[in-house]
C-alpha positions in Angstrom: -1.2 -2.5 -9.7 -2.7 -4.9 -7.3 -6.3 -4.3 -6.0 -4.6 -3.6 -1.9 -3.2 -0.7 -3.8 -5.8 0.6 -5.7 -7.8 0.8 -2.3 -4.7 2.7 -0.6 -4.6 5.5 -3.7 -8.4 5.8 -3.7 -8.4 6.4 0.2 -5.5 9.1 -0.2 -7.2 10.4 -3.0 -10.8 10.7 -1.4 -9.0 11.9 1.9 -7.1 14.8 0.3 -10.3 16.1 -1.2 -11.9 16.0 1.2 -9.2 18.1 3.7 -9.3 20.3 0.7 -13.0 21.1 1.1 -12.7 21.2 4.9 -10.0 24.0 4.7 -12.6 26.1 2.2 -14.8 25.7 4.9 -13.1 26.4 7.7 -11.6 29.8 6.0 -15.0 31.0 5.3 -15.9 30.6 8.6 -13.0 32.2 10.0 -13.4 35.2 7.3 -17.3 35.4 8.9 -16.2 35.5 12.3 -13.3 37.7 12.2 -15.6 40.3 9.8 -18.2 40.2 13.1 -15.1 40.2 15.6 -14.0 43.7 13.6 -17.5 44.6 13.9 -17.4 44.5 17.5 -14.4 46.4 17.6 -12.4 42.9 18.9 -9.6 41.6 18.2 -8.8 37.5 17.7 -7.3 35.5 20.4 -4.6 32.6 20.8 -3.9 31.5 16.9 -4.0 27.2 16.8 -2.8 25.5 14.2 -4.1 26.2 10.9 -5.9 23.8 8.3 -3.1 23.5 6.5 -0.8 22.4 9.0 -3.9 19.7 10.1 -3.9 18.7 6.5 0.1 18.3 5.9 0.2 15.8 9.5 -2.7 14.0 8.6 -1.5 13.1 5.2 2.0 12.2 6.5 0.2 9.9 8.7 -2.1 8.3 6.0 1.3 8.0 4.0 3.2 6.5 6.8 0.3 4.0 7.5 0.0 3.5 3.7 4.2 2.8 4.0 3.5 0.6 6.8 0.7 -1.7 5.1 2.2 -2.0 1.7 5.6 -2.7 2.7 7.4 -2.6 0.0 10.0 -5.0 -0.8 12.7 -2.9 0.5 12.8 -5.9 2.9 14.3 -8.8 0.8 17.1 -6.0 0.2 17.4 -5.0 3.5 15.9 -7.5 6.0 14.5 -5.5 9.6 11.6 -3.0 9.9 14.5 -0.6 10.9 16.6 -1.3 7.8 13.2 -0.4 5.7 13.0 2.8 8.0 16.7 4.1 6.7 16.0 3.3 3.3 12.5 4.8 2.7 14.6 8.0 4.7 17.0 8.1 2.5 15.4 7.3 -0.9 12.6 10.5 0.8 16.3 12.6 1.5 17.4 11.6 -2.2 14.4 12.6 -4.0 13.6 15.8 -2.2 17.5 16.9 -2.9 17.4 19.9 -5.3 19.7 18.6 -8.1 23.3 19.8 -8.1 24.2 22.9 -10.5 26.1 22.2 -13.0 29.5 25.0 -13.9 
């Protein structure tokens, strides 16, 4: 493994803790508030997007950058940024594929 992606792992790593402690944050707040809303006798407004939605699009985007700044070497197989775009699709498409039933 070389040491650029050592760095990469140990910033995903550090990162996805770290969301993970922000969303037991955030919930507890939103428990204490909603407990005093109830209170009140109020009731919550608009919903926005939760912390688990935050978390899934910022790791996508710390994968994609990681993607980017690694690049593999999908490109001596397949030459352009866009031919490495279809394959790192379809190897995502093959390996999320449930696998076929058997009968």
């Amino acid at each position: 493994m070389t040491q650029k992606q050592v760095i990469v792992y140990v910033l995903l790593a550090v990162a996805a803790v770290g969301m993970l402690g922000w969303q037991v944050r955030e919930r507890r707040f939103k428990k204490r508030v909603e407990r005093q809303m109830a209170e009140r006798g109020q009731t919550p407004g608009r919903q926005r997007l939760s912390g688990v939605q935050v978390m899934w699009m910022a790791l996508a985007l710390l994968f994609g950058i990681a993607l980017l700044w690694l690049q593999p070497r999908v490109g001596a197989i397949v030459g352009s940024v866009w031919g490495k775009v279809i394959t790192w699709g379809g190897l995502f498409v093959a390996n999320t594929m449930p696998p076929a039933e058997k009968g």
